[in-house]
C-alpha positions as CSV (number, residue, x, y, z in Angstrom):
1,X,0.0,0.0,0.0
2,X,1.6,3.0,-1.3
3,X,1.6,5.9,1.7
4,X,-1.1,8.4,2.3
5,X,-0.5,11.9,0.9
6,X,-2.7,14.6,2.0
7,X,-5.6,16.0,-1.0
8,X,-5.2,19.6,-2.4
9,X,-5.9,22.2,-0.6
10,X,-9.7,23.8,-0.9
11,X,-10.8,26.7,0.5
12,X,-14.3,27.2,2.2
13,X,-16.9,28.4,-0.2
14,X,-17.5,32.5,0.7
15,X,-21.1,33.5,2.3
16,X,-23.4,32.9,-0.4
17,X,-21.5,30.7,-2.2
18,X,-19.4,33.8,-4.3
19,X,-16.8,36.1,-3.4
20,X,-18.0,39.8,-4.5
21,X,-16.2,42.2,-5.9
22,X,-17.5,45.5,-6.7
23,X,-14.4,47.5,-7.1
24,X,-14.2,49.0,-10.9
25,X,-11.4,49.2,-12.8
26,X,-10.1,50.1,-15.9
27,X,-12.4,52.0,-18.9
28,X,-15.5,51.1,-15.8
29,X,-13.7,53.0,-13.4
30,X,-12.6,55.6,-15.7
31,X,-16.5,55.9,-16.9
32,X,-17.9,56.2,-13.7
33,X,-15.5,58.6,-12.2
34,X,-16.6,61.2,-15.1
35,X,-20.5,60.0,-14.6
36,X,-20.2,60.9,-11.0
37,X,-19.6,64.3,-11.7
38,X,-23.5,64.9,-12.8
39,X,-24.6,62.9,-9.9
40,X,-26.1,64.2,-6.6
41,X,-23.6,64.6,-4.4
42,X,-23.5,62.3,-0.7
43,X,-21.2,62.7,1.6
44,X,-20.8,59.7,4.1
45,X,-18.5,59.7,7.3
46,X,-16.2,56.6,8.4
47,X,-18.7,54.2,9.5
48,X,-20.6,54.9,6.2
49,X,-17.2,54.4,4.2
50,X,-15.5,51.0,6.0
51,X,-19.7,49.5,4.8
52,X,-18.5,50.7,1.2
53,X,-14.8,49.2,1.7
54,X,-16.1,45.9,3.1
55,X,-18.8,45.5,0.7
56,X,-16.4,46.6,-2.3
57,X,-13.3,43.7,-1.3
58,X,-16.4,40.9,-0.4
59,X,-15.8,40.8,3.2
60,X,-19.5,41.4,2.9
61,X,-20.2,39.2,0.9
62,X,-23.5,38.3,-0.7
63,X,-23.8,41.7,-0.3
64,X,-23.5,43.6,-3.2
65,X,-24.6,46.9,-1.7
66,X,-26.6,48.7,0.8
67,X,-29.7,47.0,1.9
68,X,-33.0,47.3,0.1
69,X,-36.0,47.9,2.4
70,X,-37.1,44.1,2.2
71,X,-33.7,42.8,3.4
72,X,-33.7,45.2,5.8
73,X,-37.0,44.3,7.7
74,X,-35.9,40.9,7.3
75,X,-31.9,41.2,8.7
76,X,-33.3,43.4,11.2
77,X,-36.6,41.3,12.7
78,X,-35.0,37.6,11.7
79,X,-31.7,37.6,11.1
80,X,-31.7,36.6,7.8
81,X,-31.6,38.0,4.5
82,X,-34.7,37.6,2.1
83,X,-32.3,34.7,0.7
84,X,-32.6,32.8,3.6
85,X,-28.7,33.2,4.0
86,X,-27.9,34.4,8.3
87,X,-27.0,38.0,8.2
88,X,-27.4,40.1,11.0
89,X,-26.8,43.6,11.2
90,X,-28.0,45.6,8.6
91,X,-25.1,47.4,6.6
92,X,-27.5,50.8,5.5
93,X,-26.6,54.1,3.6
94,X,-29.0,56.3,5.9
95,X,-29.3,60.4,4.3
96,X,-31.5,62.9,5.6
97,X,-35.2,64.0,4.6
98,X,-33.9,66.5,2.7
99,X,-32.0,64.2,0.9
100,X,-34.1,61.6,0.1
101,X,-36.4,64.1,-1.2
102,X,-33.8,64.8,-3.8
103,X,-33.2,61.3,-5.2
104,X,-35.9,58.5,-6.4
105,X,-35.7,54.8,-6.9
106,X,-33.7,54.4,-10.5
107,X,-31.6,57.3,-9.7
108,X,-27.8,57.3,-8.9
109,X,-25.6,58.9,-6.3
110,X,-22.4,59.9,-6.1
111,X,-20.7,58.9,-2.5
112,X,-18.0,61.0,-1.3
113,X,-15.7,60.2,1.8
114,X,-14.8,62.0,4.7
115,X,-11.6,63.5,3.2
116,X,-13.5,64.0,0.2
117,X,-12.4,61.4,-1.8
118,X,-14.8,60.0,-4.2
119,X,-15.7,55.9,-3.3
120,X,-18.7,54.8,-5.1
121,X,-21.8,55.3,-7.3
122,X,-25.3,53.9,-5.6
123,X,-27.7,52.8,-8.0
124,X,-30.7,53.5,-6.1
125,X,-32.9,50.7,-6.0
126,X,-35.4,51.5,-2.9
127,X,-36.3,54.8,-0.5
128,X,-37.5,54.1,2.3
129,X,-37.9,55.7,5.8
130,X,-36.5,53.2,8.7
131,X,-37.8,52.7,12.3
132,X,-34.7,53.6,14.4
133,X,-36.2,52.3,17.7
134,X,-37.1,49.1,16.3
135,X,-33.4,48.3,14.7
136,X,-32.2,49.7,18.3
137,X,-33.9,47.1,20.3
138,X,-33.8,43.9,18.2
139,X,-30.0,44.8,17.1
140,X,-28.2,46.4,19.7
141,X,-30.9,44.5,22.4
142,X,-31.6,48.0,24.0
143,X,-32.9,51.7,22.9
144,X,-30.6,53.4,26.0
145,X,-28.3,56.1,23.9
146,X,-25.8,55.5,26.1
147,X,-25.3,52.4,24.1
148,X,-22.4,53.4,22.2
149,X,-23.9,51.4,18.7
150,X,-27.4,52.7,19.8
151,X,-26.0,56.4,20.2
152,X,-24.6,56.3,17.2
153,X,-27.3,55.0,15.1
154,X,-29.7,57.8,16.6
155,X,-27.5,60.5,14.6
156,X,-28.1,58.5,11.6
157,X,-30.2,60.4,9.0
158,X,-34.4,59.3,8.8
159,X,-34.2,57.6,5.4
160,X,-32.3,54.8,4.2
161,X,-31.2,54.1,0.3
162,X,-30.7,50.8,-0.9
163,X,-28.9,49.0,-4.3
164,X,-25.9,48.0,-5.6
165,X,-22.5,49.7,-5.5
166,X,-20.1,50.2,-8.0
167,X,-16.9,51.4,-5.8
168,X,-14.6,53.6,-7.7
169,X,-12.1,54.1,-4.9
170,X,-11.3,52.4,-1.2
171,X,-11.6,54.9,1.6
172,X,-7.6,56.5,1.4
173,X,-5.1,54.4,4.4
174,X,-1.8,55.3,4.7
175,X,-1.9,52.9,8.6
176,X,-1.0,49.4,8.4
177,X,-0.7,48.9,4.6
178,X,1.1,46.0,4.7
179,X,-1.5,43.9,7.0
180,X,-4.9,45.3,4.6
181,X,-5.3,42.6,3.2
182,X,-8.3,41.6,1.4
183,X,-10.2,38.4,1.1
184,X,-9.1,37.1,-2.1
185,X,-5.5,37.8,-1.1
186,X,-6.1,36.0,2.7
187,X,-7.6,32.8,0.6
188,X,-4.4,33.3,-1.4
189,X,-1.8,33.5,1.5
190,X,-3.7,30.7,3.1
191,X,-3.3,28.5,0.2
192,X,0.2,29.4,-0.2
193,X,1.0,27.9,3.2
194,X,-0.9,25.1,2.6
195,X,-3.7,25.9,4.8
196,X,-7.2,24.0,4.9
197,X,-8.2,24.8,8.8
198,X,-7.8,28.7,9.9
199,X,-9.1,29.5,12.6
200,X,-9.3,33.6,12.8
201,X,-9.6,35.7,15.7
202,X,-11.3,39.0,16.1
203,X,-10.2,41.8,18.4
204,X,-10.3,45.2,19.8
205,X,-8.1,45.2,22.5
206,X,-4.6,44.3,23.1
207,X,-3.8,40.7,23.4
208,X,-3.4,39.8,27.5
209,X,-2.7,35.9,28.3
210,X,-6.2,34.9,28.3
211,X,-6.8,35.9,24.6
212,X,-2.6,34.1,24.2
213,X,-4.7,31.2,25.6
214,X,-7.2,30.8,23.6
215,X,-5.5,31.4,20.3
216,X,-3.2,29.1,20.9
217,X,-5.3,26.3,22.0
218,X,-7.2,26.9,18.8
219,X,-4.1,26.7,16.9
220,X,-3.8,22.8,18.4
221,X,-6.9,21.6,16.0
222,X,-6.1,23.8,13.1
223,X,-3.0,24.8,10.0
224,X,-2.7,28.7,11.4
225,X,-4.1,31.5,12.9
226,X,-5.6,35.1,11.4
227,X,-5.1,37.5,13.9
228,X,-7.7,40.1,12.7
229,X,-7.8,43.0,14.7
230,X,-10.7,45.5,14.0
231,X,-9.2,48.9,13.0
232,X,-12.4,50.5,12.1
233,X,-14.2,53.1,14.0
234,X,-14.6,52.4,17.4
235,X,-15.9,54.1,20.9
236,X,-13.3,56.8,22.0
237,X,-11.8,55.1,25.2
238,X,-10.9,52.2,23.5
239,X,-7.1,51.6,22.8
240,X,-6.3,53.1,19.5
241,X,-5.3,51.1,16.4
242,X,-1.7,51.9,16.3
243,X,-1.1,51.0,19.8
244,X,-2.9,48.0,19.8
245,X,-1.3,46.7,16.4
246,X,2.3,47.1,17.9
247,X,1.5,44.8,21.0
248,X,0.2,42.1,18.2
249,X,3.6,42.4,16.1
250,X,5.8,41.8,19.4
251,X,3.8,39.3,20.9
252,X,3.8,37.5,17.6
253,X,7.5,37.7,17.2
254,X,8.3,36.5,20.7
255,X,5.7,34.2,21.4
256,X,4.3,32.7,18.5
257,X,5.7,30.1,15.5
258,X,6.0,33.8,12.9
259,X,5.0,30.8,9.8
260,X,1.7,29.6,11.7
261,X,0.2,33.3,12.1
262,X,-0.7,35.8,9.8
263,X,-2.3,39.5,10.8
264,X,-4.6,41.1,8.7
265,X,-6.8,44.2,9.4
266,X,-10.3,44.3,9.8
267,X,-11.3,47.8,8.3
268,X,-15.2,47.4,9.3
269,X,-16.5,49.9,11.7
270,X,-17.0,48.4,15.5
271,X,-20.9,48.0,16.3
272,X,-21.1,47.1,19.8
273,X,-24.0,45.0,19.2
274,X,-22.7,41.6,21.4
275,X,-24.4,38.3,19.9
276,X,-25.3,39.8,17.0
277,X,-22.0,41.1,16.2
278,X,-20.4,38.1,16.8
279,X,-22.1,36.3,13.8
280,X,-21.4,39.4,12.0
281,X,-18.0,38.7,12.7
282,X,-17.7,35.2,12.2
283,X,-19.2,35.7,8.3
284,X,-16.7,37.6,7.5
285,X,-13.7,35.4,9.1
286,X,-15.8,33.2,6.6
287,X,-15.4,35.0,3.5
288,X,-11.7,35.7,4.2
289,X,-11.2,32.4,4.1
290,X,-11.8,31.4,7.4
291,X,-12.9,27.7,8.6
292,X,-13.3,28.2,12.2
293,X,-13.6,31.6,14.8
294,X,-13.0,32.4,18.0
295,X,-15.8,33.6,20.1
296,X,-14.9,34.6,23.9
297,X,-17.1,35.5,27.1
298,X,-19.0,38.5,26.0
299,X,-18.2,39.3,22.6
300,X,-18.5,42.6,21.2
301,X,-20.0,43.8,24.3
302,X,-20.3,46.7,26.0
303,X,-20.9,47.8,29.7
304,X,-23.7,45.5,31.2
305,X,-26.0,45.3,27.9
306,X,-25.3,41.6,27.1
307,X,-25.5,38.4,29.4
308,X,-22.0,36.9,29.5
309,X,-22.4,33.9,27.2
310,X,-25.2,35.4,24.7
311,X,-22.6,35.4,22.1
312,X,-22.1,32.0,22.5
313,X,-26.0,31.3,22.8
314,X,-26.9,32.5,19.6
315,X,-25.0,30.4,17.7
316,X,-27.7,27.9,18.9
317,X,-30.5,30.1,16.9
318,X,-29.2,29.0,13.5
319,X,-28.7,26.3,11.1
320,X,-24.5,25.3,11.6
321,X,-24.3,24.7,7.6
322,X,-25.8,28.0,6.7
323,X,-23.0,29.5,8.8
324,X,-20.5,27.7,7.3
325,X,-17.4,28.8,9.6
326,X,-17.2,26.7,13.0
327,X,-17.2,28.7,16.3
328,X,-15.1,27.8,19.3
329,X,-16.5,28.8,22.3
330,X,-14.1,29.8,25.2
331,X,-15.4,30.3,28.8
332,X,-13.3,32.5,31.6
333,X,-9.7,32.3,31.1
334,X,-7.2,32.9,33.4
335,X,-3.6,31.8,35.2
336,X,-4.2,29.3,38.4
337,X,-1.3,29.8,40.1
338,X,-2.1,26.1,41.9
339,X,-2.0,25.0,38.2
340,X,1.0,26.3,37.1
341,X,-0.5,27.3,33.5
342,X,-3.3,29.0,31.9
343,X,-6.4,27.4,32.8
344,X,-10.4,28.2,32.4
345,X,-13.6,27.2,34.2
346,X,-13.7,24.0,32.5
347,X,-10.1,23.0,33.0
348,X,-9.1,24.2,36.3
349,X,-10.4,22.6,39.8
350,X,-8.8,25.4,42.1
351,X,-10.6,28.3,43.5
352,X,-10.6,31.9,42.7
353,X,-8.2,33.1,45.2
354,X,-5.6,31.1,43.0
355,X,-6.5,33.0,39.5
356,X,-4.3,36.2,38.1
357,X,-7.4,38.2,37.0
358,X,-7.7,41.7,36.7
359,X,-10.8,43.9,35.7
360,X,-10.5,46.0,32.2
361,X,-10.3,49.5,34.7
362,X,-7.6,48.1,36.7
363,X,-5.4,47.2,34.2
364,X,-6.4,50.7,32.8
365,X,-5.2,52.3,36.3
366,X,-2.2,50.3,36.4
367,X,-0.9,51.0,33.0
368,X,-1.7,55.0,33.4
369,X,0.2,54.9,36.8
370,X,3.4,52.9,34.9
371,X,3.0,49.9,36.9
372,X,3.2,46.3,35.2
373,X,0.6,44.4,35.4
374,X,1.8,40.9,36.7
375,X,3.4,38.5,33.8
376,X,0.7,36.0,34.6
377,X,-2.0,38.3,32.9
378,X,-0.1,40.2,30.3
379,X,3.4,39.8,28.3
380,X,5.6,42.4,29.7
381,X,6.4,43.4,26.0
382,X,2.8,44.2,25.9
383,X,2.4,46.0,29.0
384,X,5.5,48.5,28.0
385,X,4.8,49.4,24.7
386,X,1.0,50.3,26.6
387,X,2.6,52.0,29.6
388,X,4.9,54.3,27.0
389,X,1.6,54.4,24.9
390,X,-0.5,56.0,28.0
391,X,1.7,58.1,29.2
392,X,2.2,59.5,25.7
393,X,-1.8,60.2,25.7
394,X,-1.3,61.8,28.9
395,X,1.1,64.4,28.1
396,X,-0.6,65.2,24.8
């Protein structure tokens, strides 16, 4: 018997079953950049423009565009798309009343970026005024404005329009250029390696031991990992982008095999929205190529909105084939000094007074004061680069 050799390597089918790409080039791009200049004139801000980026590469995908009114009702009140496909926040191009009075189904609009860059043309397929209380409860699970996702929809404009995009030009990055990489060139780099199972990882905060933890037991049942930080917009207090992507590029380099990780950015805009986001999230590990995702205690959450495990919970709510991308669920994390290793609920035996844990604020405190967090709960590599990083916002 001649020995066993392993098959070609396959990559999982994108969300939908094809990878979209609306991004024109050539004589279309060309065309359309001329067209645009006898075409009302929208201007969006970030959020707005990272919807148009991750719609334009396919991280979106089936997405082609905003969301018509029917998908809308239907992402919003069932989680699906008209389709049937799972989606679950709705990606909306929301103008004011003014606006909308301006434009009417079969027009097209010009979208401009913050800087003033022109993105895309809309082809305006529906109008359509949208209840803002309703998405507020069913997506974000509250209507309290002091939900950051919440507050921020509430500025939104009254009317909604949907249809297909054809995207002239990505929102402008001159930040982390060599780590933007989009999802036909993840698929690529994963099939270059050799890759079949990837598990990716989705974050907004620097990496402590827990999150070490978890990665690395992930990295046990699959080929490599896809560190995907979100550097999208994101609530003020959170650590910045730049900070947060050193302490992944030293961590990496000191504590990881460098040829069993890659990093990649996540330019979608940060929602807040807990369970919901989560499956947000894990489609579009999918469509990067993605077989399996990491989903912690709380994910996406903010403040006290979400129970601890909800994330986790609503996984439970949908048909596992129709996601596609397998979740690994990870319960409290932490270092058991009565271990001797990093441990969880399900793992550990020993009590709480033998677990290194530290709240969010006091690591907060600590850092701001210049005192290192114990090696237990973060890298001290990590820790320094944050110390130097808050004192820097300090004396700015």
């Amino acid at each position: 018997m001649s020995p066993l050799q392993p098959g070609p390597v396959s990559s999982i089918s994108p969300h939908g079953g094809k990878l979209v790409n609306r991004l024109l080039e050539g004589e279309a791009r060309e065309e359309a950049i001329a067209r645009a200049e006898h075409l009302p004139k929208l201007n969006v801000g970030e959020w707005e423009a990272s919807d148009i980026e991750i719609i334009a590469v396919g991280a979106a995908s089936p997405l082609e565009g905003f969301l018509n009114f029917d998908d809308y009702e239907s992402v919003v009140n069932s989680m699906h798309l008209t389709s049937g496909l799972p989606w679950t926040i709705p990606l909306t191009l929301t103008v004011t009343e003014d606006f909308a009075g301006r434009v009417k189904e079969g027009d097209d609009v010009a979208i401009y970026g913050p800087d003033g860059t022109l993105l895309a043309i809309l082809h305006v397929e529906s109008k359509f005024r949208y209840n803002k209380a309703n998405e507020a409860v069913q997506v974000y699970g509250t209507d309290d404005e002091k939900h950051p996702g919440v507050a921020a929809l509430m500025k939104r404009g009254e009317f909604a329009l949907g249809g297909t995009l054809d995207v002239i030009n990505l929102p402008p990055h001159d930040d982390f250029v060599e780590y933007r990489l989009t999802p036909a060139q993840s698929r690529e780099a994963f099939r270059k390696r050799g890759w079949r199972r990837i598990v990716a990882f989705q974050t907004r905060n620097p990496i402590h031991r827990a999150h070490e933890y978890m990665q690395k037991v992930a990295m046990e049942i699959t080929d490599g990992l896809f560190l995907h930080p979100l550097v999208g917009q994101t609530k003020g207090d959170d650590v910045s982008a730049e900070l947060r992507m050193r302490t992944y590029e030293v961590i990496v380099e000191k504590y990881y095999p460098r040829e069993r990780v890659i990093i990649g950015v996540n330019p979608a805009a940060m929602r807040y929205a807990g369970p919901r986001e989560a499956i947000f999230h894990a489609l579009i590990r999918k469509n990067y190529g993605c077989t399996h995702f990491i989903v912690g205690r709380d994910h996406a959450g903010v403040g006290s909105y979400y129970g601890t495990f909800d994330a986790h919970y609503i996984f439970d709510n949908f048909d596992p084939q129709a996601i596609g991308i397998t979740p690994l669920f990870f319960d409290y994390t932490f270092y058991c000094r009565a271990c001797g290793n990093m441990a969880s609920v399900k793992t550990c035996p020993h009590s709480k007074e033998h677990h290194v844990t530290l709240s969010g604020t006091k690591v907060r405190e600590m850092l701001s004061a210049g005192i290192m967090p114990p090696p237990e709960f973060t890298r001290p590599e990590v820790a320094q680069i944050l110390i130097e990083g808050y004192a820097q916002q300090s004396e700015g």
